[in-house]
N, CA, C and O atoms as CSV, one atom per row, in Angstrom:
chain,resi,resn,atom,element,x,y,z
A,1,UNK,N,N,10.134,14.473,20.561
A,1,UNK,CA,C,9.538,13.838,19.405
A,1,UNK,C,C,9.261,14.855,18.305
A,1,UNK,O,O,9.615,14.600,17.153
A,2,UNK,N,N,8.772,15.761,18.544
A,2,UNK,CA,C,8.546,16.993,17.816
A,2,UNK,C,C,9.246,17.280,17.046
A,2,UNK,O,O,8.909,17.186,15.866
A,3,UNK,N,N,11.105,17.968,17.585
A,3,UNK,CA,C,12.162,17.721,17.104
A,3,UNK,C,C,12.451,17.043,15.984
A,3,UNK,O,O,12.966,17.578,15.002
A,4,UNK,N,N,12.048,15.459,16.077
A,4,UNK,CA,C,12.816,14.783,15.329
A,4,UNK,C,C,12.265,14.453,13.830
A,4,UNK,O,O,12.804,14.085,12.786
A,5,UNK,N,N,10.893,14.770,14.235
A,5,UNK,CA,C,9.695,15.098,13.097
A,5,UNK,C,C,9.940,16.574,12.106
A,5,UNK,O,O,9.308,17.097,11.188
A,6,UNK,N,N,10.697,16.765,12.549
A,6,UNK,CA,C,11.445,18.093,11.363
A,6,UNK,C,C,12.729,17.718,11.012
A,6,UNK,O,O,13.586,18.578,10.804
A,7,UNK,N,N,13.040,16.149,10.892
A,7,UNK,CA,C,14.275,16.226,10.556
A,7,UNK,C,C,14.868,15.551,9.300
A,7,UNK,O,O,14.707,14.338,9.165
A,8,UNK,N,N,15.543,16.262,8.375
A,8,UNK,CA,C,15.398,15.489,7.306
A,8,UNK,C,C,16.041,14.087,6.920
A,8,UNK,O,O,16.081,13.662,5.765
A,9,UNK,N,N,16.564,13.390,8.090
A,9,UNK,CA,C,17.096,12.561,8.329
A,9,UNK,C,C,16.664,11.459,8.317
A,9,UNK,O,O,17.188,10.375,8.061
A,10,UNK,N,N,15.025,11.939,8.794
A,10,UNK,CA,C,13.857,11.008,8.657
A,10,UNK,C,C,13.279,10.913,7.803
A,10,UNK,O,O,13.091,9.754,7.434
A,11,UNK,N,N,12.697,11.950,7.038
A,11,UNK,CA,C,11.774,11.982,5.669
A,11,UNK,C,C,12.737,11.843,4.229
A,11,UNK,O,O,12.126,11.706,3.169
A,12,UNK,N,N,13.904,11.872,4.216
A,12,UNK,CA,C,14.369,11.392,2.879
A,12,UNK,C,C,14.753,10.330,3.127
A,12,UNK,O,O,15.015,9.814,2.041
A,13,UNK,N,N,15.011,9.482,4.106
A,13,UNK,CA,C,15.061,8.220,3.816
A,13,UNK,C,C,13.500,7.325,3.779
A,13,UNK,O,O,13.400,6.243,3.199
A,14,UNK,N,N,12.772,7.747,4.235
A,14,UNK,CA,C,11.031,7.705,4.644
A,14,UNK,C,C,10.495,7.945,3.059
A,14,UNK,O,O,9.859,6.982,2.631
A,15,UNK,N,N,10.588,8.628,2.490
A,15,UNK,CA,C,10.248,9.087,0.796
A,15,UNK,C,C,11.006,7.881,0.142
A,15,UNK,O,O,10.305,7.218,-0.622
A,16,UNK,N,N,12.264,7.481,0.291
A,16,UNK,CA,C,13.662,6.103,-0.304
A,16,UNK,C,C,12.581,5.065,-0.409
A,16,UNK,O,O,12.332,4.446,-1.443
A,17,UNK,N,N,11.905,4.907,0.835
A,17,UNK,CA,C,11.675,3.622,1.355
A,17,UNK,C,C,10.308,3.682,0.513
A,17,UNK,O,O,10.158,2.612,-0.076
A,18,UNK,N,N,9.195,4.644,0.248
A,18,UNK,CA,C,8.163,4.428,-0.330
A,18,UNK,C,C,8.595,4.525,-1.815
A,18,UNK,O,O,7.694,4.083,-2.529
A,19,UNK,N,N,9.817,5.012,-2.619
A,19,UNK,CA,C,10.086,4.597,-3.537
A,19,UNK,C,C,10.766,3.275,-4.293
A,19,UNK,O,O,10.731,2.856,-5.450
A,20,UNK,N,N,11.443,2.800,-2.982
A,20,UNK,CA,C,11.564,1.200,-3.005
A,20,UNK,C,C,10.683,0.419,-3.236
A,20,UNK,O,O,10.738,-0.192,-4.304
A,21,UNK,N,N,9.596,0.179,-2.330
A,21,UNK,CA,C,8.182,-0.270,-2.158
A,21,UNK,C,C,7.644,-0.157,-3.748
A,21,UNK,O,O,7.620,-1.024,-4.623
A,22,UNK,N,N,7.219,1.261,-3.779
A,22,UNK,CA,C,6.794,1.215,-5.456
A,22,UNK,C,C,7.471,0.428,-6.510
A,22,UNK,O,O,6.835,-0.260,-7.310
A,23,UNK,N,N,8.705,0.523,-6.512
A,23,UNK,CA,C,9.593,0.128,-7.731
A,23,UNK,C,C,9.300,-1.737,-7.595
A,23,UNK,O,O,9.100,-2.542,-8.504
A,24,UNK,N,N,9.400,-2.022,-5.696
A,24,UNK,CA,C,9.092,-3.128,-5.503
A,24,UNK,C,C,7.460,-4.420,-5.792
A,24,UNK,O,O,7.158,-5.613,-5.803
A,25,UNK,N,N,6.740,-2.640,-6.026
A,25,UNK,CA,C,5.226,-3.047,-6.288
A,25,UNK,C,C,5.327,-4.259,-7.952
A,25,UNK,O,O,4.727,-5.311,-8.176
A,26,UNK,N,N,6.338,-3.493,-8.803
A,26,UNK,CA,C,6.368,-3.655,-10.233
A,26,UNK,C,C,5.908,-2.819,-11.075
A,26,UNK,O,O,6.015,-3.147,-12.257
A,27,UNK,N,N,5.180,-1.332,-10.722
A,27,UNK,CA,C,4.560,-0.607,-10.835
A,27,UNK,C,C,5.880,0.643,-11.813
A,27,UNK,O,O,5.509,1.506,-12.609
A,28,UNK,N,N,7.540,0.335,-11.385
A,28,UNK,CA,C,8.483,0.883,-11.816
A,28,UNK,C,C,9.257,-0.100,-13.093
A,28,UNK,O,O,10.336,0.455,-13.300
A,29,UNK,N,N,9.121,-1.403,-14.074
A,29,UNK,CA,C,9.668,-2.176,-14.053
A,29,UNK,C,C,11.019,-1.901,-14.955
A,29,UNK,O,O,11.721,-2.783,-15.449
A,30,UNK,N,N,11.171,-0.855,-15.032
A,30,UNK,CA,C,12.110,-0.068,-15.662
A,30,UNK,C,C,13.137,0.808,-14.831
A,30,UNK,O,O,14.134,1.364,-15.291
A,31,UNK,N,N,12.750,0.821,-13.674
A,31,UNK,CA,C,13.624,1.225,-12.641
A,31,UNK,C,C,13.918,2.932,-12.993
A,31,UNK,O,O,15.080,3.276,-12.777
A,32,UNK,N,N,13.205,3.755,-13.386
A,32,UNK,CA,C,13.474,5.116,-14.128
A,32,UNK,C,C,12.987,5.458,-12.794
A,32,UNK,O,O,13.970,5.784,-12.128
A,33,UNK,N,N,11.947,5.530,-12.122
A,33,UNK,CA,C,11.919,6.687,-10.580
A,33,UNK,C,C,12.815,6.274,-9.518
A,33,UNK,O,O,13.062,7.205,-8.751
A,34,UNK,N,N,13.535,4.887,-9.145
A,34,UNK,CA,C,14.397,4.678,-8.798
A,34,UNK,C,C,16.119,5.285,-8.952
A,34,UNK,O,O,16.909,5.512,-8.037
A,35,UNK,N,N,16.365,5.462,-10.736
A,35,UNK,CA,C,17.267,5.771,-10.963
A,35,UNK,C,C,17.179,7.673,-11.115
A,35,UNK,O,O,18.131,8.434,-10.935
A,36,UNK,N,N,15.801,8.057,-11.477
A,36,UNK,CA,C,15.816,9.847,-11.758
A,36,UNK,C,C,16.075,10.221,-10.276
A,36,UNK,O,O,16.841,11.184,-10.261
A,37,UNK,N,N,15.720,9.818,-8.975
A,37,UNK,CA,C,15.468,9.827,-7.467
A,37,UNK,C,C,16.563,10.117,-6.708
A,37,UNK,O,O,16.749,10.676,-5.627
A,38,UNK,N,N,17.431,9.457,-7.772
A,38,UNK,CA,C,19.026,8.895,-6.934
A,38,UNK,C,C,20.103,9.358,-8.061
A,38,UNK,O,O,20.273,8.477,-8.903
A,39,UNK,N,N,20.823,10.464,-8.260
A,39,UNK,CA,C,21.956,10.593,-8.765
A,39,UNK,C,C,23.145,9.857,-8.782
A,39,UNK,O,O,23.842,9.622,-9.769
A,40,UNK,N,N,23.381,9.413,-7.313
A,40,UNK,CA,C,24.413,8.459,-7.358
A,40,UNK,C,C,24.080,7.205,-8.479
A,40,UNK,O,O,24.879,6.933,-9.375
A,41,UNK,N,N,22.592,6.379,-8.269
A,41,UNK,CA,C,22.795,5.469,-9.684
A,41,UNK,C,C,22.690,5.338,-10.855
A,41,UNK,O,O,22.700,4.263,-11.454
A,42,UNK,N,N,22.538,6.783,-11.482
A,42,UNK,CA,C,23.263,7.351,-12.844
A,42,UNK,C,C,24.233,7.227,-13.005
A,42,UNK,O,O,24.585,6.873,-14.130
A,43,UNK,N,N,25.482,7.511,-11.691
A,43,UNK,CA,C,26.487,7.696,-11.792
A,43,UNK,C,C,27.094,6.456,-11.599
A,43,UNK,O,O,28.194,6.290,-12.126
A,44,UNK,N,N,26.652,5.647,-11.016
A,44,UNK,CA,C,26.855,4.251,-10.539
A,44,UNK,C,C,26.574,3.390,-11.945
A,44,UNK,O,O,27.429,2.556,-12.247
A,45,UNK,N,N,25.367,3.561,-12.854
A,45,UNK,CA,C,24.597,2.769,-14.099
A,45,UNK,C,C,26.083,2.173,-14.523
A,45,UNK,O,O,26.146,0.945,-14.569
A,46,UNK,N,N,26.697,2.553,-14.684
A,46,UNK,CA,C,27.622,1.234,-15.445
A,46,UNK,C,C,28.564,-0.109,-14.703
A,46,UNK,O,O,29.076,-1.150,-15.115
A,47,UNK,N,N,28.472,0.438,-13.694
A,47,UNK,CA,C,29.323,-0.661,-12.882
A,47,UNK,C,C,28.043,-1.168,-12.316
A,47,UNK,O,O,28.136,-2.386,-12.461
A,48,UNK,N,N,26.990,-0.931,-11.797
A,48,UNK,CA,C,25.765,-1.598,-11.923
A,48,UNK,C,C,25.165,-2.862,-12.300
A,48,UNK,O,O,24.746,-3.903,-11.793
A,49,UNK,N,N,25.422,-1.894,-14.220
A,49,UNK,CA,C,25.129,-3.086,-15.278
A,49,UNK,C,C,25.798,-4.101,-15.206
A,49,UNK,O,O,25.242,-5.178,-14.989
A,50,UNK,N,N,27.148,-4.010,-15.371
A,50,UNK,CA,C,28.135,-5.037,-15.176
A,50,UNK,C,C,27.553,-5.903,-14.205
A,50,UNK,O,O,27.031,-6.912,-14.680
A,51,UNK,N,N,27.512,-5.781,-13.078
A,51,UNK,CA,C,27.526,-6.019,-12.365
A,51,UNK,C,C,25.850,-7.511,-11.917
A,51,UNK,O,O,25.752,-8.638,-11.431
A,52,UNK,N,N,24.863,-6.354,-12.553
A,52,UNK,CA,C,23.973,-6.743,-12.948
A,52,UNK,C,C,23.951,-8.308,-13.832
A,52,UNK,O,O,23.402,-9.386,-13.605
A,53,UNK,N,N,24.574,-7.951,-14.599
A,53,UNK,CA,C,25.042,-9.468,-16.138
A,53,UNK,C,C,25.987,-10.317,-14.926
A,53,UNK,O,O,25.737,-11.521,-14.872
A,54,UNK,N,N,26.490,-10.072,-14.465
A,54,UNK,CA,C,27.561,-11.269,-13.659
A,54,UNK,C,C,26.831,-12.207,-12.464
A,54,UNK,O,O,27.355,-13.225,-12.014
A,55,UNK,N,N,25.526,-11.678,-12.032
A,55,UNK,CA,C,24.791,-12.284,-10.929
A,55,UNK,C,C,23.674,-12.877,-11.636
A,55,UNK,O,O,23.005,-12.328,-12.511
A,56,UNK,N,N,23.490,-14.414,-11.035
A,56,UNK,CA,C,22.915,-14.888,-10.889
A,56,UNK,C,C,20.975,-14.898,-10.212
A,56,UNK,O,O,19.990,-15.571,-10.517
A,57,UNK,N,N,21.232,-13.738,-9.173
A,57,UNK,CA,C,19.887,-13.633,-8.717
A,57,UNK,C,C,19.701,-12.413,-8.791
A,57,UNK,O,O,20.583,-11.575,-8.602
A,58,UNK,N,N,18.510,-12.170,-9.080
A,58,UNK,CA,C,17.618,-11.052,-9.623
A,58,UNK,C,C,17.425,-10.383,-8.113
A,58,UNK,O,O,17.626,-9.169,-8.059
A,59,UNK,N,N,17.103,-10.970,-7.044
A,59,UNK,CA,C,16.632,-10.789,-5.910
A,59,UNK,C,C,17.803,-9.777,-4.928
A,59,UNK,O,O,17.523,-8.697,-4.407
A,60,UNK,N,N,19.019,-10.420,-4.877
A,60,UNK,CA,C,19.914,-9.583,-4.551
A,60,UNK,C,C,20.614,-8.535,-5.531
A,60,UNK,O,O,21.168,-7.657,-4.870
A,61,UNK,N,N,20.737,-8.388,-6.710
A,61,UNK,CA,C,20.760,-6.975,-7.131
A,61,UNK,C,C,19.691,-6.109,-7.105
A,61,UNK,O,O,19.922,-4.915,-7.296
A,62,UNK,N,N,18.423,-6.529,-6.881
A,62,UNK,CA,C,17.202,-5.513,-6.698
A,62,UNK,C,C,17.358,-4.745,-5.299
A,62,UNK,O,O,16.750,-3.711,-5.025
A,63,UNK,N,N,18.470,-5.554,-4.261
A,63,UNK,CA,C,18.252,-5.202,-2.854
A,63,UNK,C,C,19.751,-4.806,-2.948
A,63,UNK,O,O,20.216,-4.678,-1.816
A,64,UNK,N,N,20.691,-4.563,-3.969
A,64,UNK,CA,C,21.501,-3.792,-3.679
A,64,UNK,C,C,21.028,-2.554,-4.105
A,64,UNK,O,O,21.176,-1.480,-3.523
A,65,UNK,N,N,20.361,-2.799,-5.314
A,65,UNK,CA,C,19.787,-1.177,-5.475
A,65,UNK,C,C,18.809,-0.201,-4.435
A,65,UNK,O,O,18.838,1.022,-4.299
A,66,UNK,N,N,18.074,-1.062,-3.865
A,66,UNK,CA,C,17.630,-0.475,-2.721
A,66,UNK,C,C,18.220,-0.259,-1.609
A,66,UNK,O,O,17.565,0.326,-0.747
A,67,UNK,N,N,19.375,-0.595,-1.359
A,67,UNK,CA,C,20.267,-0.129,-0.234
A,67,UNK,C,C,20.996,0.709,-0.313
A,67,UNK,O,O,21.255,1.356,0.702
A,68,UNK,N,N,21.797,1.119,-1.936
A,68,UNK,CA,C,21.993,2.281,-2.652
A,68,UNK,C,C,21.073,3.284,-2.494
A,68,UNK,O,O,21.732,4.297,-2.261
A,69,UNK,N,N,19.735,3.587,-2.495
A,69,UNK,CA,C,19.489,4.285,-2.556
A,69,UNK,C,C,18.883,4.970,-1.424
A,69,UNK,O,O,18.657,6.174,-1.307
A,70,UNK,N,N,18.642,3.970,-0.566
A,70,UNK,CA,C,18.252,4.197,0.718
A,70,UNK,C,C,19.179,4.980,2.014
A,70,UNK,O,O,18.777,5.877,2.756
A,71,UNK,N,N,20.194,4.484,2.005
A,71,UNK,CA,C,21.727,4.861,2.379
A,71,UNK,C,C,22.135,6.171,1.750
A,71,UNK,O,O,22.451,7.151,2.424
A,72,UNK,N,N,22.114,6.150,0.331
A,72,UNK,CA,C,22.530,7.521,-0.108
A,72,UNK,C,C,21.448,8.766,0.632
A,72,UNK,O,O,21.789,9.674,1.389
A,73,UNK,N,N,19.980,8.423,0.088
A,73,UNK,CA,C,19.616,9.432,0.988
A,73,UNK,C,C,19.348,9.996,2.341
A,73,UNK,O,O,18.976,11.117,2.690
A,74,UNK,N,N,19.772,8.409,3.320
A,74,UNK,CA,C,20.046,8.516,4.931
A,74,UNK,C,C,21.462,9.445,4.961
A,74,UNK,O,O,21.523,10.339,5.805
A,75,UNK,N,N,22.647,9.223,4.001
A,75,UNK,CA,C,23.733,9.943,4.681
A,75,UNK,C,C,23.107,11.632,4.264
A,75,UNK,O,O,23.255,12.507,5.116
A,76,UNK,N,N,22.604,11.888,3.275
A,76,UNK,CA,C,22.399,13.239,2.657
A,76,UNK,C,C,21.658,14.005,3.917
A,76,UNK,O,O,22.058,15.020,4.486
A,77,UNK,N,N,20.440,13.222,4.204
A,77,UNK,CA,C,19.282,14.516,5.274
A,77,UNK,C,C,20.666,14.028,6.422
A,77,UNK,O,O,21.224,15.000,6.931
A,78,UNK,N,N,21.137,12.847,6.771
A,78,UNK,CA,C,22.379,13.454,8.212
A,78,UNK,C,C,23.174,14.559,8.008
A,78,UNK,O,O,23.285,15.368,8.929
A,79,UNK,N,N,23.968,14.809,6.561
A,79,UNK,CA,C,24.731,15.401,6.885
A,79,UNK,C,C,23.936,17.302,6.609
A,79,UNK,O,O,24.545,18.308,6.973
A,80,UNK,N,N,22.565,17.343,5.932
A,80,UNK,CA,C,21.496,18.396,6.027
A,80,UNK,C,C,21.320,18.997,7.458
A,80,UNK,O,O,21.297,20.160,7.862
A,81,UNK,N,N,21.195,17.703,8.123
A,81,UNK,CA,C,20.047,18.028,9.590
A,81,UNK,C,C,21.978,18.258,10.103
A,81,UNK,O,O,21.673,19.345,10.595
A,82,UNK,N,N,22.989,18.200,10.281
A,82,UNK,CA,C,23.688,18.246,10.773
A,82,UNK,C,C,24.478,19.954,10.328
A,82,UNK,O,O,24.849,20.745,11.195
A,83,UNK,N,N,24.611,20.255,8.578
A,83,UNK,CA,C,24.755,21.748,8.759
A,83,UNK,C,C,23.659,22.735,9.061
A,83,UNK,O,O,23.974,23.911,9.243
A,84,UNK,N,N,22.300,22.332,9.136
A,84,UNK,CA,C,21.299,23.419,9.547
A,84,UNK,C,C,21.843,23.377,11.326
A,84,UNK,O,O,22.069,24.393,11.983
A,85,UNK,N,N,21.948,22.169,11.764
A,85,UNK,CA,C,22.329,22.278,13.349
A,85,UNK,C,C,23.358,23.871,13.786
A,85,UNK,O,O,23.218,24.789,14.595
A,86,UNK,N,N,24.513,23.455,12.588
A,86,UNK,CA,C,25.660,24.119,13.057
A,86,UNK,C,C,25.479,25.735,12.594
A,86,UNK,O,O,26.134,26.660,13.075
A,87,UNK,N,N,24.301,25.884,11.412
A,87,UNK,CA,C,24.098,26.997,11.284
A,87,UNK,C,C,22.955,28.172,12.475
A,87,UNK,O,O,22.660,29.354,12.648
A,88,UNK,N,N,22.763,27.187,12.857
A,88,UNK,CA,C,21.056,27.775,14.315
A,88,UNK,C,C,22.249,27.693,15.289
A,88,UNK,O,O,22.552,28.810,15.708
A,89,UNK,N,N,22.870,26.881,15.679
A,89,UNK,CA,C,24.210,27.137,16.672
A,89,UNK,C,C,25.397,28.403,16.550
A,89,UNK,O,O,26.472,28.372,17.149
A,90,UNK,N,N,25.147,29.017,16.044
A,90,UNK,CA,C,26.218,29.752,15.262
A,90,UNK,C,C,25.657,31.335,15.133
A,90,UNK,O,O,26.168,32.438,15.328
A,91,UNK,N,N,24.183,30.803,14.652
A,91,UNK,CA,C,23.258,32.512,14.703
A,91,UNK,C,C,22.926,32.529,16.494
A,91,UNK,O,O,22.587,33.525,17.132
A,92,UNK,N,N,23.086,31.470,16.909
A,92,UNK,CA,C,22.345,31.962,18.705
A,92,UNK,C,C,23.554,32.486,19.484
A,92,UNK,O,O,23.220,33.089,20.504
A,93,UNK,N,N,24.989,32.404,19.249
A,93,UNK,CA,C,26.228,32.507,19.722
A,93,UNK,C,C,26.079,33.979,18.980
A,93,UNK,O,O,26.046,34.864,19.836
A,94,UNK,N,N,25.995,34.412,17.847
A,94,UNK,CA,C,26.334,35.898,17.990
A,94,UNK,C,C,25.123,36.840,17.813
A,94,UNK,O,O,25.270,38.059,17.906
């Protein structure tokens, strides 16, 4: 358990999720700590928008954006917690 409590695999998606929540409070209604948080949906903002104007419910583009951003930062601390692995594996071998 200890272990897994240092892993960033857990706390940047754990930080995602309390920035979801907030943005979800209404407390964001501009979506700016959502979008400064997450590079990918800067980079994403225009197919977004589009995307945004073509739907009908407010409810499911709010929860694509939160799965965007949640996901982006679950793959980031995996693939983190996965080169610190290979780097502590690597200093104990020589």
């Amino acid at each position: 358990m200890k272990v897994f409590i240092k892993k960033l695999g857990l706390w940047l998606p754990l930080l995602s999720l309390i920035v979801c929540l907030y943005n979800l409070s209404g407390r964001d209604d501009k979506n700016l700590l959502l979008a400064f948080t997450n590079p990918l949906l800067i980079w994403l903002n225009p197919q977004l928008t589009d995307l945004h104007y073509l739907m009908k419910n407010e409810l499911l583009w709010q929860l694509i954006l939160y799965a965007i951003h949640f996901f982006s930062w679950l793959i980031v601390g995996l693939v983190l917690d996965w080169g610190f692995s290979r780097k502590r594996s690597k200093n104990k071998t020589t």
